[in-house]
N, CA and C atoms as a LAMMPS dump frame, in Angstrom:
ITEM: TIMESTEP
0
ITEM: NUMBER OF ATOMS
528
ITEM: BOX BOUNDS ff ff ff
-5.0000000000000000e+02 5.0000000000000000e+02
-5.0000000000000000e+02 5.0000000000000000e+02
-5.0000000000000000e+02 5.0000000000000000e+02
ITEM: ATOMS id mol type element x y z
1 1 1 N -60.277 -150.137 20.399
2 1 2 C -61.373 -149.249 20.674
3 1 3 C -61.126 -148.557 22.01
4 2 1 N -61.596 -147.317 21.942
5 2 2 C -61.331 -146.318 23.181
6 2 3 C -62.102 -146.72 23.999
7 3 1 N -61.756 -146.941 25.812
8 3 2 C -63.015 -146.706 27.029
9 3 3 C -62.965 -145.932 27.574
10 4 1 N -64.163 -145.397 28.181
11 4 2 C -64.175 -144.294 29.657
12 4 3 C -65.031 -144.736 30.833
13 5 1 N -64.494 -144.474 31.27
14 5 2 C -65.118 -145.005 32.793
15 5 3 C -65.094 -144.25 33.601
16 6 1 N -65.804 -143.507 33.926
17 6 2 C -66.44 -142.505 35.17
18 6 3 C -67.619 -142.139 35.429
19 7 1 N -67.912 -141.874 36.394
20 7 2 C -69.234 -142.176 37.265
21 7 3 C -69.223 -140.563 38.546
22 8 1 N -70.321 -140.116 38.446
23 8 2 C -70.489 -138.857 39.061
24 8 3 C -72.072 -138.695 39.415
25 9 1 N -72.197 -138.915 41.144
26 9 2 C -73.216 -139.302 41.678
27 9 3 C -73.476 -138.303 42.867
28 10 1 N -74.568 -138.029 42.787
29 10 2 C -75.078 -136.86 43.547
30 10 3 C -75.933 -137.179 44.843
31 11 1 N -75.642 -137.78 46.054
32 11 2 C -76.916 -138.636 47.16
33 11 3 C -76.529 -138.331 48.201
34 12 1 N -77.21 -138.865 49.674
35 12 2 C -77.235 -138.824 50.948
36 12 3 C -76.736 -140.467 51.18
37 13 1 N -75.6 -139.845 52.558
38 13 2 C -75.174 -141.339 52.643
39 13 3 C -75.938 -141.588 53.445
40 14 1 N -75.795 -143.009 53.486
41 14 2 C -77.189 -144.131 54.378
42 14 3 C -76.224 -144.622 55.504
43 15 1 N -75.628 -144.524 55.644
44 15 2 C -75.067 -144.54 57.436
45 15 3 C -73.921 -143.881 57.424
46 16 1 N -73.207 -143.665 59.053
47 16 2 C -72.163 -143.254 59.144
48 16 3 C -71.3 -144.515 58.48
49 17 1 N -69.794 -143.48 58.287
50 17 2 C -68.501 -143.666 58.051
51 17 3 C -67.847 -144.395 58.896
52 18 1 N -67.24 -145.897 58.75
53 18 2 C -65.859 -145.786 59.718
54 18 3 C -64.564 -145.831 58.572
55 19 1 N -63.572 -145.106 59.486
56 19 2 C -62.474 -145.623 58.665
57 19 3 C -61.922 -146.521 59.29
58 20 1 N -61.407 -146.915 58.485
59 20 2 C -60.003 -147.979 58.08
60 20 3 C -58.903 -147.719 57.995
61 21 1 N -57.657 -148.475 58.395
62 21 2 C -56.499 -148.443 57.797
63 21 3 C -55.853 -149.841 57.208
64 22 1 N -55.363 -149.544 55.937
65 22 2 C -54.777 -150.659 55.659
66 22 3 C -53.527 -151.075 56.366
67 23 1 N -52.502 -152.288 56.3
68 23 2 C -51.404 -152.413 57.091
69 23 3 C -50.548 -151.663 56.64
70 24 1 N -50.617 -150.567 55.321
71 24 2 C -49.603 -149.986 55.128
72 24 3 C -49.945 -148.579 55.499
73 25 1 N -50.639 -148.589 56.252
74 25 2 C -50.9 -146.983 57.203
75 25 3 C -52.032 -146.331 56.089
76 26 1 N -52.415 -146.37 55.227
77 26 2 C -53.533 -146.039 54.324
78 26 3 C -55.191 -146.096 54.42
79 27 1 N -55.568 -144.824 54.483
80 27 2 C -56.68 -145.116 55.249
81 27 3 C -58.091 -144.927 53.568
82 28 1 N -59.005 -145.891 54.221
83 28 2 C -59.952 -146.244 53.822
84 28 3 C -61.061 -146.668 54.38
85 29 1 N -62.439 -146.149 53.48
86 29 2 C -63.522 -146.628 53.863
87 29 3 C -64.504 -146.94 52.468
88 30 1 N -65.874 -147.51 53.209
89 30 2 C -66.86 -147.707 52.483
90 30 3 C -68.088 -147.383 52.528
91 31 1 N -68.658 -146.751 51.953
92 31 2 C -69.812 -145.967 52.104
93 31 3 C -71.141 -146.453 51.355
94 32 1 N -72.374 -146.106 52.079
95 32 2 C -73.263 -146.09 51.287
96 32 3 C -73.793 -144.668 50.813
97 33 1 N -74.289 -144.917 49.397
98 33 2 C -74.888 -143.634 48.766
99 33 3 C -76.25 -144.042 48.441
100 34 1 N -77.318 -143.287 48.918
101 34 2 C -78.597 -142.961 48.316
102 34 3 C -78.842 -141.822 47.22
103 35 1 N -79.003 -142.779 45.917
104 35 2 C -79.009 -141.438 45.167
105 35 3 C -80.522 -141.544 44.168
106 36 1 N -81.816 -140.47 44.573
107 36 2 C -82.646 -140.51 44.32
108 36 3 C -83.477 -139.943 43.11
109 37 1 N -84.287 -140.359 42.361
110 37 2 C -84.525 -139.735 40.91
111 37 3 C -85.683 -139.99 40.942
112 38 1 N -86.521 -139.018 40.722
113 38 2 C -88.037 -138.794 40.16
114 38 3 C -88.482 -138.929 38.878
115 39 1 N -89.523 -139.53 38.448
116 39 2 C -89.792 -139.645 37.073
117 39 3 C -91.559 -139.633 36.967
118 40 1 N -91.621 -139.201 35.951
119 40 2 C -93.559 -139.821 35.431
120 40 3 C -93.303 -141.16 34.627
121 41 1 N -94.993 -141.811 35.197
122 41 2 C -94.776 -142.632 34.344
123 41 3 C -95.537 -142.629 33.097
124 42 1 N -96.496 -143.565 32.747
125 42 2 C -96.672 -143.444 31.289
126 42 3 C -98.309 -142.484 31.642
127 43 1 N -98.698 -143.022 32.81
128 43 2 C -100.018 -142.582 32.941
129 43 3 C -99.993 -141.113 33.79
130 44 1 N -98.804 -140.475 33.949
131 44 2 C -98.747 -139.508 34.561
132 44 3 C -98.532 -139.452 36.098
133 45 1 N -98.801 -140.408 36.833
134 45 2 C -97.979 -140.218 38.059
135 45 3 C -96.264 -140.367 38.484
136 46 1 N -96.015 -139.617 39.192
137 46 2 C -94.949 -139.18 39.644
138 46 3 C -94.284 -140.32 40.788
139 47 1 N -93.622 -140.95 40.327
140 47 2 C -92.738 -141.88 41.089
141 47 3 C -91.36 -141.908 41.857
142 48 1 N -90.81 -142.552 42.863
143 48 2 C -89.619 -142.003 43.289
144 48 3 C -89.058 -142.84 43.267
145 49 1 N -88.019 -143.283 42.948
146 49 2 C -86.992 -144.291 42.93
147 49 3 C -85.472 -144.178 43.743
148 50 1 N -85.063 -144.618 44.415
149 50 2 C -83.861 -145.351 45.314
150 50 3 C -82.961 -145.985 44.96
151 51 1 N -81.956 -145.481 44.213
152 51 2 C -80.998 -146.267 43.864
153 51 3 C -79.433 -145.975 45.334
154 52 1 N -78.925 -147.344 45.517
155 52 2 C -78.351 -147.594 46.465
156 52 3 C -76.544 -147.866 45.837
157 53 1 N -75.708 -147.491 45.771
158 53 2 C -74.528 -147.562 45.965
159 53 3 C -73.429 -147.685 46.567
160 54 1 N -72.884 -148.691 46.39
161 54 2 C -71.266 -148.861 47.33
162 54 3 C -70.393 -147.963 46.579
163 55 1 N -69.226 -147.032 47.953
164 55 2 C -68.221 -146.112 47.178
165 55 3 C -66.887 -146.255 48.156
166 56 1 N -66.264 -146.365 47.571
167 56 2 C -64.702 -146.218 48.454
168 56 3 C -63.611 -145.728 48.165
169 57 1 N -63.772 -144.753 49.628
170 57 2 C -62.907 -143.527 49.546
171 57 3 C -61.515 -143.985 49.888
172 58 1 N -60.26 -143.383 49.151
173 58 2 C -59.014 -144.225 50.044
174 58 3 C -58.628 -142.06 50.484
175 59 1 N -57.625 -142.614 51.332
176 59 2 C -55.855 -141.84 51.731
177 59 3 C -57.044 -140.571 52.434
178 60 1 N -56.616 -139.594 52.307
179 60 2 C -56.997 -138.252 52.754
180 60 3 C -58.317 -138.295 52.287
181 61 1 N -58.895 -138.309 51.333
182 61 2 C -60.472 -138.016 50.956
183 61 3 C -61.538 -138.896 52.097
184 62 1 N -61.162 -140.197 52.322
185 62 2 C -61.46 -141.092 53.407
186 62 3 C -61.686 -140.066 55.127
187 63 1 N -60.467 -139.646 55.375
188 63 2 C -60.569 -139.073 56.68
189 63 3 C -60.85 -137.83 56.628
190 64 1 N -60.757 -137.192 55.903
191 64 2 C -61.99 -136.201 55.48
192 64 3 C -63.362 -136.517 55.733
193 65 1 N -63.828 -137.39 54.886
194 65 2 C -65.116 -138.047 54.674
195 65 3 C -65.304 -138.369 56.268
196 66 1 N -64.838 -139.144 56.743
197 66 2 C -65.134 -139.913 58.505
198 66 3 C -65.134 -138.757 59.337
199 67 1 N -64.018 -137.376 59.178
200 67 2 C -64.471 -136.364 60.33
201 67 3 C -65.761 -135.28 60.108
202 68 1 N -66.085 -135.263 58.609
203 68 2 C -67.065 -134.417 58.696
204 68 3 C -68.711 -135.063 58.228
205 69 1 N -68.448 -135.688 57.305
206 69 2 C -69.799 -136.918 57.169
207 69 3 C -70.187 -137.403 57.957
208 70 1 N -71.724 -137.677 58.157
209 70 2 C -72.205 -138.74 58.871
210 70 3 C -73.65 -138.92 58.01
211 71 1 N -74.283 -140.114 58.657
212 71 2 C -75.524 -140.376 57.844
213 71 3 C -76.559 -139.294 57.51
214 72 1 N -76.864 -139.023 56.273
215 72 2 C -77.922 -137.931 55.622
216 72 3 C -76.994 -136.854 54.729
217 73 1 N -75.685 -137.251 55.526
218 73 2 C -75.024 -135.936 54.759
219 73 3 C -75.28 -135.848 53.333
220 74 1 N -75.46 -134.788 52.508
221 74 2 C -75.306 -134.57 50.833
222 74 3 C -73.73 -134.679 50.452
223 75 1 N -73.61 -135.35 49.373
224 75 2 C -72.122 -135.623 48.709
225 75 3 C -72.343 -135.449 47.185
226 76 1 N -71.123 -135.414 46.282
227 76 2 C -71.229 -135.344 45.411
228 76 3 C -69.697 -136.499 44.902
229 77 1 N -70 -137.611 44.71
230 77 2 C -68.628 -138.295 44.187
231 77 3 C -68.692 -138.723 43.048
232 78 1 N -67.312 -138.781 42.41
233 78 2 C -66.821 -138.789 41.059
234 78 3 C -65.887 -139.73 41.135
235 79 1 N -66.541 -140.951 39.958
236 79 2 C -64.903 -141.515 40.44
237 79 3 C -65.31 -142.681 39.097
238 80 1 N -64.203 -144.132 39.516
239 80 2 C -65.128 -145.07 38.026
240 80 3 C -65.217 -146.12 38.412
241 81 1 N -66.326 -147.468 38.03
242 81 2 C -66.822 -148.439 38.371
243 81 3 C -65.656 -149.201 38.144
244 82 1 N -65.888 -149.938 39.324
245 82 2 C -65.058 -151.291 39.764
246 82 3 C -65.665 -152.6 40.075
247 83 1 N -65.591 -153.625 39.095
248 83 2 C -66.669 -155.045 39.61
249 83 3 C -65.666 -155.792 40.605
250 84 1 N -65.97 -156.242 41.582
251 84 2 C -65.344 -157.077 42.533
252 84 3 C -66.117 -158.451 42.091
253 85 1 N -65.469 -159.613 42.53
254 85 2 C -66.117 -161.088 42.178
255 85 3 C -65.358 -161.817 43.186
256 86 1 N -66.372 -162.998 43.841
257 86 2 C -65.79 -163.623 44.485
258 86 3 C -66.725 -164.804 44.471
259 87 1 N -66.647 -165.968 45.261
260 87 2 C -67.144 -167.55 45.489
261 87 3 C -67.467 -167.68 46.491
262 88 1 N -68.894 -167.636 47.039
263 88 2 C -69.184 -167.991 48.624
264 88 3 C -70.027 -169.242 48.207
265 89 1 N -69.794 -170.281 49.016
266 89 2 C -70.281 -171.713 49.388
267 89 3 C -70.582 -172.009 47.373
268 90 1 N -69.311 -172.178 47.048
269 90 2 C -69.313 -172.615 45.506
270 90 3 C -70.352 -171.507 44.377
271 91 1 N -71.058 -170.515 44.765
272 91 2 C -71.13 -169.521 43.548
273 91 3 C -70.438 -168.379 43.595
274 92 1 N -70.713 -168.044 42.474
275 92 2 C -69.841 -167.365 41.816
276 92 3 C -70.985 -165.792 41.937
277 93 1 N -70.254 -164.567 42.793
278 93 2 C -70.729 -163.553 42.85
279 93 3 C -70.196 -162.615 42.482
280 94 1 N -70.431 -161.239 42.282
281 94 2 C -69.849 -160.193 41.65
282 94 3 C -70.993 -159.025 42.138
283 95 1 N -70.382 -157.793 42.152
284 95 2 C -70.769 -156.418 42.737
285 95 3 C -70.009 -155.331 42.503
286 96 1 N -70.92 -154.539 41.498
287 96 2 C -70.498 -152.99 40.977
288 96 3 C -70.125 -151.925 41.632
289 97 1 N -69.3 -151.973 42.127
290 97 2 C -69.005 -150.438 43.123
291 97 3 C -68.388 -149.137 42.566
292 98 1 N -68.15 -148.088 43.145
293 98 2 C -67.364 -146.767 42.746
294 98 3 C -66.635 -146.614 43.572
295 99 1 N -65.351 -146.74 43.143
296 99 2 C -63.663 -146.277 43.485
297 99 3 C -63.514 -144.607 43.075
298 100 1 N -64.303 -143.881 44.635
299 100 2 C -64.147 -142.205 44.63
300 100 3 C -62.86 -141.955 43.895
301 101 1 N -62.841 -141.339 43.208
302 101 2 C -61.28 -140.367 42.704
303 101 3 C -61.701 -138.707 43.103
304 102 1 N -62.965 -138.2 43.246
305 102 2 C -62.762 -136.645 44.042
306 102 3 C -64.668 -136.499 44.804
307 103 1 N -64.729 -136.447 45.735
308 103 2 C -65.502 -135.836 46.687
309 103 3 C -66 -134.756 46.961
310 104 1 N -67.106 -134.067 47.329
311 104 2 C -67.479 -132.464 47.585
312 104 3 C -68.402 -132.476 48.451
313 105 1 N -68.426 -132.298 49.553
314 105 2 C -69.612 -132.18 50.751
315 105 3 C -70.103 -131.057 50.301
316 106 1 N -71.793 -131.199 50.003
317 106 2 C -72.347 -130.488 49.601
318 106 3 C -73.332 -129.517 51.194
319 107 1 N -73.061 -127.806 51.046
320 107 2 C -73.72 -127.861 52.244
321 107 3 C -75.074 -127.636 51.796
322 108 1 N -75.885 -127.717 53.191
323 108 2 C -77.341 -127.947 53.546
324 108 3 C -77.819 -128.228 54.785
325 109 1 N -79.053 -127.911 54.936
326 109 2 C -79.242 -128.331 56.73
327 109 3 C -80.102 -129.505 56.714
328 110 1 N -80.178 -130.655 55.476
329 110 2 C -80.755 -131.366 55.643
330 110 3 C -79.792 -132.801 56.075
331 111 1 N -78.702 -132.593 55.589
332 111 2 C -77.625 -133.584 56.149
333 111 3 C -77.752 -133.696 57.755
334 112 1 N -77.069 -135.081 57.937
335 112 2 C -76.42 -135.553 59.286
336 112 3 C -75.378 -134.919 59.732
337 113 1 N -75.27 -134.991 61.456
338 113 2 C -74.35 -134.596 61.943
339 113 3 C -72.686 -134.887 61.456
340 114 1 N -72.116 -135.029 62.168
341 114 2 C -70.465 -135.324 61.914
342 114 3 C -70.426 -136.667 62.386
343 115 1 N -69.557 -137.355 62.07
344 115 2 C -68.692 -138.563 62.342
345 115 3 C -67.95 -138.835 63.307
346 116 1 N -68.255 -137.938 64.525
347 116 2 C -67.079 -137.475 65.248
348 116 3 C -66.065 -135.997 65.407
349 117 1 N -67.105 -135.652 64.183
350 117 2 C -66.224 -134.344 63.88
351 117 3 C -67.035 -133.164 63.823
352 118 1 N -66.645 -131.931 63.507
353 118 2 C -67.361 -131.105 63.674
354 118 3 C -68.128 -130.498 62.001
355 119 1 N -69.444 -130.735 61.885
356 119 2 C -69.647 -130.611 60.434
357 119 3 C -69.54 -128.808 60.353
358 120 1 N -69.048 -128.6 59.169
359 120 2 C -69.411 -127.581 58.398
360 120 3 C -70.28 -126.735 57.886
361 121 1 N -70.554 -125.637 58.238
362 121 2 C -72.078 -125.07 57.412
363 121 3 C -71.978 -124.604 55.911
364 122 1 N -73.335 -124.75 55.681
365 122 2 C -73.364 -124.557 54.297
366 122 3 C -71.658 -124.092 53.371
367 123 1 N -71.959 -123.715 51.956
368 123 2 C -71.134 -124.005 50.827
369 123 3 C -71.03 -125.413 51.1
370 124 1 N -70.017 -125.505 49.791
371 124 2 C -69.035 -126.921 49.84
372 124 3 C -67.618 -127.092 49.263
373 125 1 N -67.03 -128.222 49.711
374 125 2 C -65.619 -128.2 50.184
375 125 3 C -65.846 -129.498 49.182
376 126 1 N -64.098 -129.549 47.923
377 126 2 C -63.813 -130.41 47.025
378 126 3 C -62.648 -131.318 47.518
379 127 1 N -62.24 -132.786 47.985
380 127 2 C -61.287 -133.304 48.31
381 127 3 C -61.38 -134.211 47.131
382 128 1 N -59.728 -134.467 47.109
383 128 2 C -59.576 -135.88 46.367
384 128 3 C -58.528 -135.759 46.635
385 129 1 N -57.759 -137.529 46.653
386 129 2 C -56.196 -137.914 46.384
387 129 3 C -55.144 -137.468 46.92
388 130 1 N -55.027 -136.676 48.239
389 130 2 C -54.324 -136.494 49.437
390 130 3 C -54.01 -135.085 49.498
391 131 1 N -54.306 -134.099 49.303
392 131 2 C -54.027 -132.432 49.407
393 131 3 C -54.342 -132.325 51.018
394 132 1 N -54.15 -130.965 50.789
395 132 2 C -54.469 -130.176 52.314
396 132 3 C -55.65 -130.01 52.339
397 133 1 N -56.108 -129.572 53.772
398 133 2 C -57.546 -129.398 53.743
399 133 3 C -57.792 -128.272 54.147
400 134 1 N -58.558 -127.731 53.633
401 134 2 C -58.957 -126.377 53.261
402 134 3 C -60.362 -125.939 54.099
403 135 1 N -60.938 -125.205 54.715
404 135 2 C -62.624 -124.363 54.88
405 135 3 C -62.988 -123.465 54.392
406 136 1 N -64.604 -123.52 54.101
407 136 2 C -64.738 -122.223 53.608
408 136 3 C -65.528 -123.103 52.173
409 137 1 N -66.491 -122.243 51.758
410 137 2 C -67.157 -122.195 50.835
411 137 3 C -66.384 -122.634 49.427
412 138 1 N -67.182 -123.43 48.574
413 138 2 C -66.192 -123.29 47.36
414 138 3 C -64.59 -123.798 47.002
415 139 1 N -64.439 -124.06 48.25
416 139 2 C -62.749 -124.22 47.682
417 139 3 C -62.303 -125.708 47.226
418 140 1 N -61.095 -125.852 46.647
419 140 2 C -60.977 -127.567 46.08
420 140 3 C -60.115 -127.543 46.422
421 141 1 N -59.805 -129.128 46.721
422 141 2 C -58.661 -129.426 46.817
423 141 3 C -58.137 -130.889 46.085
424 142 1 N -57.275 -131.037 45.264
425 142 2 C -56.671 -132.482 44.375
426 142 3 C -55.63 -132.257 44.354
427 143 1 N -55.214 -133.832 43.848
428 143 2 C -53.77 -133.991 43.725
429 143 3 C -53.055 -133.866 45.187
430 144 1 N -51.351 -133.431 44.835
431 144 2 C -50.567 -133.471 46.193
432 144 3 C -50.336 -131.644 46.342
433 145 1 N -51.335 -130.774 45.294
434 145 2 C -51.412 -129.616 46.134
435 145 3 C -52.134 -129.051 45.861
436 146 1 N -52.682 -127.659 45.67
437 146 2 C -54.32 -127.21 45.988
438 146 3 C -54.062 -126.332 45.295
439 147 1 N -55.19 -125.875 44.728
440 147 2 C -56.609 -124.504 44.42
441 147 3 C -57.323 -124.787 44.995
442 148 1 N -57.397 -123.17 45.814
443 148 2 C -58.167 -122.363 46.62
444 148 3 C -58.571 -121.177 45.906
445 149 1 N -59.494 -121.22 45.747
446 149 2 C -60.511 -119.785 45.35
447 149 3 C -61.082 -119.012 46.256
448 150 1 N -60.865 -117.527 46.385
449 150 2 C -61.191 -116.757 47.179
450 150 3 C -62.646 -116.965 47.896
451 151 1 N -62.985 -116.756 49.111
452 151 2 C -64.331 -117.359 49.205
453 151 3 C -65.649 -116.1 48.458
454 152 1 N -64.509 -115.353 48.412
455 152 2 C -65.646 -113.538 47.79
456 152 3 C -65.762 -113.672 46.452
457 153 1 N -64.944 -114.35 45.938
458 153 2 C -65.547 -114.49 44.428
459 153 3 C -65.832 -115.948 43.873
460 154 1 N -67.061 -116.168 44.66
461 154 2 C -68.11 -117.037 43.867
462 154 3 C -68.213 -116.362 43.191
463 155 1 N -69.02 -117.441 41.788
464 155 2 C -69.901 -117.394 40.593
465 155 3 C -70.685 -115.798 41.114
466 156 1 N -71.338 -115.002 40.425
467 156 2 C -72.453 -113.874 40.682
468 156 3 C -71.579 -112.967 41.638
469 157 1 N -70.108 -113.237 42.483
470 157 2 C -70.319 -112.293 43.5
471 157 3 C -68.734 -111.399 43.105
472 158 1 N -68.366 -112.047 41.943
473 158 2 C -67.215 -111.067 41.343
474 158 3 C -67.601 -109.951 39.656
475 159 1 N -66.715 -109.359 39.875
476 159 2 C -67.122 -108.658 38.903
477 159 3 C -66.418 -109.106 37.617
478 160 1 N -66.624 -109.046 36.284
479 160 2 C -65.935 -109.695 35.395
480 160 3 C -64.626 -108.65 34.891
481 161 1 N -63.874 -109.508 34.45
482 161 2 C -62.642 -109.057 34.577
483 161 3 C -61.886 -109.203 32.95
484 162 1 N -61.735 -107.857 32.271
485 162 2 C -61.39 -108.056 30.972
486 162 3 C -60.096 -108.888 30.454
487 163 1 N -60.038 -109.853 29.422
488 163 2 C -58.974 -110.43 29.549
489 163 3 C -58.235 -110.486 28.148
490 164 1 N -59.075 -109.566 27.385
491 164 2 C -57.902 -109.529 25.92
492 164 3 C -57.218 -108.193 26.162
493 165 1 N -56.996 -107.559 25.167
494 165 2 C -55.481 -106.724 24.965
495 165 3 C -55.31 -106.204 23.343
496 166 1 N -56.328 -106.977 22.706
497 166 2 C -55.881 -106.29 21.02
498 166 3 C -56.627 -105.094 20.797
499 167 1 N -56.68 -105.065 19.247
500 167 2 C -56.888 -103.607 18.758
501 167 3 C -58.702 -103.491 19.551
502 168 1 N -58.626 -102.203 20.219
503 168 2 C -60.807 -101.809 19.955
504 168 3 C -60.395 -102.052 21.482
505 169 1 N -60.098 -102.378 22.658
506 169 2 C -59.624 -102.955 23.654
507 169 3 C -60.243 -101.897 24.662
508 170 1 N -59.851 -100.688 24.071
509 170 2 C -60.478 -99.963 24.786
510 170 3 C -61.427 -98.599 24.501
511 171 1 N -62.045 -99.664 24.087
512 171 2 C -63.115 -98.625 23.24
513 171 3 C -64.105 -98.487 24.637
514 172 1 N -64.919 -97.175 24.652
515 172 2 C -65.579 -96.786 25.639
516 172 3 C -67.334 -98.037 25.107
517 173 1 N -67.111 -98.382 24.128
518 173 2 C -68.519 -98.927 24.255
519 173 3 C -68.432 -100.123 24.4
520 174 1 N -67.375 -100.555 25.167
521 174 2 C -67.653 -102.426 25.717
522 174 3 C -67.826 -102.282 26.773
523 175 1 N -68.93 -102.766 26.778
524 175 2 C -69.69 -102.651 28.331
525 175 3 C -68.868 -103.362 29.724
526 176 1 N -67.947 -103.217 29.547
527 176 2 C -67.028 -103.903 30.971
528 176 3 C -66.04 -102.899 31.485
């Protein structure tokens, strides 16, 4: 039988960032995520709920995360659940976390300052899995090299751009 496992969570982190390095020069951290959801209930009031998450960022997405994050910031991480288990004073414990695979500082002026670093204004910026790092509205970055999208053509701010070629192609009544 087929599995999938991924997880894509939209919150404010609940404290600053530190990083880490492992002994093999690899940097990592652990984060908290507040990720919040409104609902009615049966009788019609409007309730708010707090759900709390552990996430850990490794390599470049990590020191990313530590120079421009800090507590309140908006994030957007994607990545897939990992149970850890361990034995303190003879029981037996276990805890659901998310192993980030791609990141997006979402902008806003309701986020926290920087980490040490200098935050970013509004748009947002896509890291994952060790690329370059990029500024500027919109742009991504994965893998070991990048897409970058012009920052002038966001969604609404380009014009559309014809992309077939067959017969009628250029007929005066297609509206493009």
């Amino acid at each position: 039988m087929a599995s999938f496992n991924r997880v894509i969570l939209v919150g404010n982190l609940t404290r600053d960032i530190e990083l880490k390095y492992t002994p093999g020069g690899t940097a990592v951290t652990d984060l908290g995520l507040a990720v919040n959801d409104r609902r009615k209930t049966a009788s019609g009031e409007w309730v708010d709920e707090t759900t709390f998450v552990d996430v850990t960022l490794w390599g470049r997405t990590a020191e990313v995360a530590s120079e421009y994050l800090g507590k309140g910031s908006p994030i957007l991480v994607e990545g897939r659940l990992k149970l850890d288990t361990w034995e303190t004073d003879g029981q037996k414990r276990s805890k659901l976390r998310v192993v980030c695979d791609r990141m997006q500082m979402l902008g806003g002026t309701g986020g926290g300052g920087g980490g040490g670093g200098q935050r970013t204004g509004g748009g947002s910026q896509q890291y994952s899995g060790g690329g370059q790092q990029y500024g500027g509205g919109g742009q991504q970055i994965s893998g070991g090299g990048h897409q970058a999208s012009d920052p002038g053509s966001a969604p609404g701010q380009r014009e559309a751009q014809p992309t077939g070629g067959g017969q009628g192609y250029d007929e005066p009544d297609i509206p493009f």
